[in-house]
C-alpha positions in Angstrom: -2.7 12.6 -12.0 -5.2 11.3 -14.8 -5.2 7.6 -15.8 -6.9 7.5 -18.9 -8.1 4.8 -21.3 -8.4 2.2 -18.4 -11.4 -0.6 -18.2 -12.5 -0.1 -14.8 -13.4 -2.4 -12.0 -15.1 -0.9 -9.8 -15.4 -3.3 -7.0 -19.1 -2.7 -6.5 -20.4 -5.2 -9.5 -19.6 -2.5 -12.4 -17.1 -3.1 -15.4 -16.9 0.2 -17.8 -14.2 2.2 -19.5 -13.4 5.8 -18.2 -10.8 8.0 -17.2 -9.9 8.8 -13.4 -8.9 11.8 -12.3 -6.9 11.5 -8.8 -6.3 14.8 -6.4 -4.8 14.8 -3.2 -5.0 11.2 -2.9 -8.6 10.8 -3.9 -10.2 10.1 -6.8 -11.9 13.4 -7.8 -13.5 12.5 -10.9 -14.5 9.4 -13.2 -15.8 10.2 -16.6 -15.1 9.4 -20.3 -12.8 11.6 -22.2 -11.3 13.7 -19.1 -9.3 16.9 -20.2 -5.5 17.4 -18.9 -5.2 19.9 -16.2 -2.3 21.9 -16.7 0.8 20.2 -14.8 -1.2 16.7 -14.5 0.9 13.8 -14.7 -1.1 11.1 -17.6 -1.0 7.4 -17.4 -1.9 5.7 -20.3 -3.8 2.8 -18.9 -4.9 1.8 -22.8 -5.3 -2.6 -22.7 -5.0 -2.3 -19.0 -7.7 -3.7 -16.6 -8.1 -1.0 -13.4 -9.0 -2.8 -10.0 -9.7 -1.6 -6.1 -6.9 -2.4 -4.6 -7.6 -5.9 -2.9 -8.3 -5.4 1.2 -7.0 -8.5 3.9 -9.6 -8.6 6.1 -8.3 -10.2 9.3 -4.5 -10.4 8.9 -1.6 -10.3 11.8 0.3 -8.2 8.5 2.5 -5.4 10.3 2.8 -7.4 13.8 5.1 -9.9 13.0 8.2 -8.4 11.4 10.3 -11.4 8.8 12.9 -13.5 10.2 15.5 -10.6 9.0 13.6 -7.7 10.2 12.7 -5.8 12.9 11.0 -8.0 16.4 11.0 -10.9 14.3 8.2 -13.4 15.0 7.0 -11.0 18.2 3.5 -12.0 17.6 2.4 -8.6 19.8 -1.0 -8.9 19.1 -1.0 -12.1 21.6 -1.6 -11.8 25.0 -1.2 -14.9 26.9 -1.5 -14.0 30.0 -5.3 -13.8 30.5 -7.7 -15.3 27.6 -9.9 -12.5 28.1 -8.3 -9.7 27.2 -11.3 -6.8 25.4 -9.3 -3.9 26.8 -6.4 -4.4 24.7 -6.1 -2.5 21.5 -4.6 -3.9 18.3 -3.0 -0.5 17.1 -0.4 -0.2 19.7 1.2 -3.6 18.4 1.4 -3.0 14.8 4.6 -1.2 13.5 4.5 0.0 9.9 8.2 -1.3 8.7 7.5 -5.0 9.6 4.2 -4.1 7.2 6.1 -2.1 4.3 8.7 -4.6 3.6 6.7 -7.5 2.8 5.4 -5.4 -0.6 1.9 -6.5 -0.3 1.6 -3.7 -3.0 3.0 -6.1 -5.3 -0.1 -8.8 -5.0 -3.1 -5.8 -5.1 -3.3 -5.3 -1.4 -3.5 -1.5 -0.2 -5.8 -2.5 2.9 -5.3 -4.7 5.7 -7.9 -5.2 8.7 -5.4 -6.4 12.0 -6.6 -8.0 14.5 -5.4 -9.8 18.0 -4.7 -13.7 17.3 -7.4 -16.3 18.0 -6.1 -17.6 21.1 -7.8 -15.3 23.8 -11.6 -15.6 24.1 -11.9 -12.1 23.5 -8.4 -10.8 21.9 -9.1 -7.0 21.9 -10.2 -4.1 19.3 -9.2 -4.3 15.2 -8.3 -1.8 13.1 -7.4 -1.0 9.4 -4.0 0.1 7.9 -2.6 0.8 4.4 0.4 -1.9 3.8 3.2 0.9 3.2 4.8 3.3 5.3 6.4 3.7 8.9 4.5 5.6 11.4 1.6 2.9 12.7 -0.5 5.8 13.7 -0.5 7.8 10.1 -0.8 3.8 8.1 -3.9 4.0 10.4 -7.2 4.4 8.1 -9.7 3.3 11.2 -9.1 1.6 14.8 -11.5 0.3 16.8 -13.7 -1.4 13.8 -14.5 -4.5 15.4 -14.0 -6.6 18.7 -12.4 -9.7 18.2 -13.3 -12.7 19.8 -12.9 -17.0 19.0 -14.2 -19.7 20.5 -11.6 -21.9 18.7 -9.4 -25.2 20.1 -6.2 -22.6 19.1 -7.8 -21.1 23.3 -7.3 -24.6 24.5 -4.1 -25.4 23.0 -2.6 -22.1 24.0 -3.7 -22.3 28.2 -4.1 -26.2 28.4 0.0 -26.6 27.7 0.5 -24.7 31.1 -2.9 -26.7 32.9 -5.1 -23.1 32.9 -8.5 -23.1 31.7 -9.8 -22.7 29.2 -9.6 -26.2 29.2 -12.4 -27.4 27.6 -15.6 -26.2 25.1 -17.6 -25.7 28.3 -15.5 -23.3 29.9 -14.8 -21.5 26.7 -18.5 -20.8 25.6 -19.8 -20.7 29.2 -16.9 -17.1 29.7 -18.2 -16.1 26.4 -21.9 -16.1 27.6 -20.9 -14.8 31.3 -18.7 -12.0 30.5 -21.5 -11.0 27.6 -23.9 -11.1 30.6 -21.3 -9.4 33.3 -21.2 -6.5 30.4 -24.6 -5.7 30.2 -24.7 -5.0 33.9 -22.2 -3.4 34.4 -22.3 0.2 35.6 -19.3 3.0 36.9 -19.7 3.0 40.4 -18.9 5.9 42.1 -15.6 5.3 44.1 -14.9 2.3 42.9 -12.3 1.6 40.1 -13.5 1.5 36.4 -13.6 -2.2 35.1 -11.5 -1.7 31.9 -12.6 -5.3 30.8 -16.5 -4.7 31.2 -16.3 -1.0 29.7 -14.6 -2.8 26.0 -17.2 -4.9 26.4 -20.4 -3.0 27.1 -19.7 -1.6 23.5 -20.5 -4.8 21.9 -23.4 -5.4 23.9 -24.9 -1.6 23.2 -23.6 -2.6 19.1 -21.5 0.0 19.2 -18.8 -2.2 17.9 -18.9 -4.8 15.1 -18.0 -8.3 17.1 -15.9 -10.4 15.2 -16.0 -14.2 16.1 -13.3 -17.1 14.8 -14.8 -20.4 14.6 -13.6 -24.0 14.0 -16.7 -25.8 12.9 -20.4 -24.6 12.3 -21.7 -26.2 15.7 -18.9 -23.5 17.4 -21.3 -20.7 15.4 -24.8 -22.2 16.4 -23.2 -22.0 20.0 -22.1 -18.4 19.7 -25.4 -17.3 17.9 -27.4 -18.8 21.0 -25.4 -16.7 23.5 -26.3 -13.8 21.3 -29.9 -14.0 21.3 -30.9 -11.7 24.1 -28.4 -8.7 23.0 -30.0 -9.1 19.4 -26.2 -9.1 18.5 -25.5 -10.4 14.7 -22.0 -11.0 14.6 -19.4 -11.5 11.8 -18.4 -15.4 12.0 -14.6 -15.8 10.9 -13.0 -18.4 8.9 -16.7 -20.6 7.3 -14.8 -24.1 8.1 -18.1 -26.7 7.8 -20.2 -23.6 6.4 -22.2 -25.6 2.9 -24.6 -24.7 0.9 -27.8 -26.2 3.2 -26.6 -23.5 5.5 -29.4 -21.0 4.8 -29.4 -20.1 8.2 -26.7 -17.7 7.7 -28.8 -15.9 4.7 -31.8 -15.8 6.6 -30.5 -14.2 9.7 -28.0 -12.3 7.6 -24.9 -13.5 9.4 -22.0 -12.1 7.3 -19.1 -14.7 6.4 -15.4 -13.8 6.0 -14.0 -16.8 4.6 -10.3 -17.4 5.3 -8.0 -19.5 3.3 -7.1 -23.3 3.6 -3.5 -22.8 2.4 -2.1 -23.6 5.5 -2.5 -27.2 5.0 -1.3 -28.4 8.5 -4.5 -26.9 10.1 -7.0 -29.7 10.3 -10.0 -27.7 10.7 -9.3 -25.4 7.4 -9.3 -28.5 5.1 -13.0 -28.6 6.0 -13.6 -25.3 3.6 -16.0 -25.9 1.2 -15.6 -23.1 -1.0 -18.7 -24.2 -3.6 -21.3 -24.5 -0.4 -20.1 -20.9 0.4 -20.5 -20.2 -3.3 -24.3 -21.4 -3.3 -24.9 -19.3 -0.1 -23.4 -16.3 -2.3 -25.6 -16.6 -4.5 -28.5 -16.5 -2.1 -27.4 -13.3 -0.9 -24.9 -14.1 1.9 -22.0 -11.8 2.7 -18.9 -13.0 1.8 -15.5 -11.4 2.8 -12.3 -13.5 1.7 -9.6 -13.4 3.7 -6.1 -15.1 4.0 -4.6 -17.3 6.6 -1.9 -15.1 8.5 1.4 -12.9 7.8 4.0 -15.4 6.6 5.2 -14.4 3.0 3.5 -17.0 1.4 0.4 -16.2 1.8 0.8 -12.4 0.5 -1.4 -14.0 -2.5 -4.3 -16.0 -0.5 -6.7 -13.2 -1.2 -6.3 -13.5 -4.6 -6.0 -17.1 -4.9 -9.2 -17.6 -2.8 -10.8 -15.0 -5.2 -9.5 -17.1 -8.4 -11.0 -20.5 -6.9 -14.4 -18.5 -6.4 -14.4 -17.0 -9.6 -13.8 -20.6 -11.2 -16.9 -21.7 -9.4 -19.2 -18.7 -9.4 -18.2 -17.6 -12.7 -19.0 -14.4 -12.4 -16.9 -11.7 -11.4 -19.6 -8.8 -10.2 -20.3 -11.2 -7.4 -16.6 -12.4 -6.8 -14.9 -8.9 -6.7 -16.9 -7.5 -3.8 -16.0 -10.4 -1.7 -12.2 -8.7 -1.9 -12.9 -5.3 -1.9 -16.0 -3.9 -1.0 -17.7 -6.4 1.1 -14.9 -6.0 3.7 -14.5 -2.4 3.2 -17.7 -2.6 4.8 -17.8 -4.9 7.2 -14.2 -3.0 8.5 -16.6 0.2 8.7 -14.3 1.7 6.1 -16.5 1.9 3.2 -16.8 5.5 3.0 -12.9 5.6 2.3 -11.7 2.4 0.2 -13.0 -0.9 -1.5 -14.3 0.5 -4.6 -13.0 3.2 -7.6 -15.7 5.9 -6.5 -15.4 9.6 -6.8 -14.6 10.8 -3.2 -12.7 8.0 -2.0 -9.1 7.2 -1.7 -6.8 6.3 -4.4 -6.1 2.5 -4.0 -6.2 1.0 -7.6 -4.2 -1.2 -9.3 -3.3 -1.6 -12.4 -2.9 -4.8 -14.3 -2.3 -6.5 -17.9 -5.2 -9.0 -17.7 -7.7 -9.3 -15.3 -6.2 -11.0 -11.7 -9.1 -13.3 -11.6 -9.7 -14.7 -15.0 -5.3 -15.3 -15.3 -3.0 -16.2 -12.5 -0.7 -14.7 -15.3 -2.1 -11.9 -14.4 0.8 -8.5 -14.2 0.8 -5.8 -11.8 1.7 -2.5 -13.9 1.2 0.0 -11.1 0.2 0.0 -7.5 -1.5 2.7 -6.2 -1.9 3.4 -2.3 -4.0 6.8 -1.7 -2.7 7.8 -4.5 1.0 7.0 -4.1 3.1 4.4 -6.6 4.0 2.0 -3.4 4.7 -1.0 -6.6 5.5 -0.9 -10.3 6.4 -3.3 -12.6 10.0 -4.3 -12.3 10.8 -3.5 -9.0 12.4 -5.8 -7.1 10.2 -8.7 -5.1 11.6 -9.9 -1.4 10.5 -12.6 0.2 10.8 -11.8 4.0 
């Protein structure tokens, strides 16, 4: 396939106008003035603006199937029978039909990083998925990209209802410092049992895995950078409720952010998003992932919503189209495949009338997963 004439976003702070040349679901080659192979399929992508396709960075997408599908509402990627749970691996909840037919396609969104919920001190491992298909384990692009962990009320409110701890901040942060601490010490004794627990998270301690951490307020991430200290861990804080622009701290150490949307207007906590103190940090050099709230339907569009609100405030889109497509590419350790239009990697583009995040009139034309149509103009939407 060859789209040709297209001005290209590249997702890495670089706007041109080139052809692309995509093989085997990759993009082989970007240049000016490409010549047809013989039997290659052209687009004509003349007036059309060419974007990465937009990546979810923490999402539940694919866990949860719609209210007419398949386990609705099974929330699989919640354990709550033990708040510590680091053994547990996101993968084996996800199923790819309860991903597919919510068309996330049809907002920009090839790439979603899914993760356990927030309510278990440390949830389990994350992985990364495309947003169409069937089989989980094909969808799969990466597992085991990040540990997740929170330290937010959601912990309290889940265990408190049935009077088990965690109960309080204490307990939380205290478990989140002693089973960092049980971790480091821990070594396979020979005829004992392996401790599955203390094995998940040993590779955190050794930074062998990425540790991402949900947070309520900005005190929660002073607490959970303390605990860090002596494992020289820098984690990724989750959510940047409280996080303004005198919060240097996070440049300084270089504390990546993923920002997650306030759309969800009944959560207390999120209205406390400033995104123009983010913004300032930006611009200092902090990175910013965006990120939407959950996997109801209506908020298929929060990463591009929270990527229109920035671009309104930072007015400039080399810095605001990273935060959607590259920047979590790489904090999802999937950088070398997607969340950019670079020769070698896969095929995720999209292609659209005007550019997403100068117009909320903005039109999806084509969809492009690894290469594969998964949306086009005129198909029909669902809301699930």
């Amino acid at each position: 396939m060859l789209i040709r004439n297209g001005r290209i976003h590249d997702g890495k702070g670089k706007i041109f106008s080139a052809d692309i040349r995509i093989k085997d679901g990759k993009i082989e080659k970007i240049a000016e003035k490409l010549k047809q192979n013989k039997n290659e399929e052209v687009i004509d992508a003349k007036g059309l603006e060419v974007f990465p396709g937009f990546i979810q960075t923490l999402s539940s997408w694919g866990i949860n199937g719609s209210m007419t599908e398949i386990r609705p509402s099974s929330q699989d990627n919640d354990e709550l029978s033990d708040p510590i749970t680091p053994q547990l691996d996101v993968k084996y909840a996800f199923n790819g039909r309860a991903a597919t037919v919510q068309q996330l396609g049809a907002f920009g969104l090839t790439t979603i990083g899914v993760t356990p919920t927030d309510n278990n001190l440390f949830g389990g491992t994350m992985a990364v998925f495309e947003v169409d298909g069937l089989n989980p384990f094909e969808m799969c692009l990466k597992d085991q990209v990040g540990m997740k962990a929170s330290v937010r009320n959601s912990l309290k409110n889940a265990y408190g209802r049935r009077n088990v701890a965690p109960l309080s901040k204490m307990w939380i942060f205290e478990q989140f410092a002693e089973q960092l601490r049980k971790a480091s010490e821990y070594k396979v004794e020979k005829g004992k049992d392996r401790d599955m627990k203390m094995e998940a998270l040993q590779k955190v301690v050794k930074k062998k895995l990425p540790l991402f951490v949900s947070v309520d307020t900005k005190q929660d991430a002073l607490h959970v950078l303390e605990i860090l200290k002596p494992y020289k861990i820098k984690p990724v804080i989750c959510n940047g409720f409280e996080i303004g622009k005198d919060d240097t701290w996070l440049v300084d150490k270089k504390i990546p952010l993923v920002v997650r949307s306030n759309s969800m207007t009944a959560d207390k906590t999120a209205m406390k998003l400033d995104l123009k103190g983010i913004a300032a940090l930006a611009e200092k050099g902090l990175t910013v992932a965006l990120s939407g709230v959950d996997s109801s339907w209506q908020i298929r569009e929060d990463v591009l919503w929270l990527g229109i609100c920035m671009m309104r405030i930072m007015k400039d889109e080399t810095k605001v189209l990273p935060m959607m497509t590259s920047n979590p590419a790489k904090l999802l350790s999937v950088d070398d495949l997607t969340g950019s239009i670079e020769e070698g990697k896969r095929a995720d583009i999209v292609l659209w009338d005007q550019n997403p995040l100068e117009s909320y009139q903005a039109k999806i034309m084509k969809t492009f997963m690894g290469g594969k149509v998964i949306y086009k103009e005129g198909d029909e939407l669902r809301c699930m």
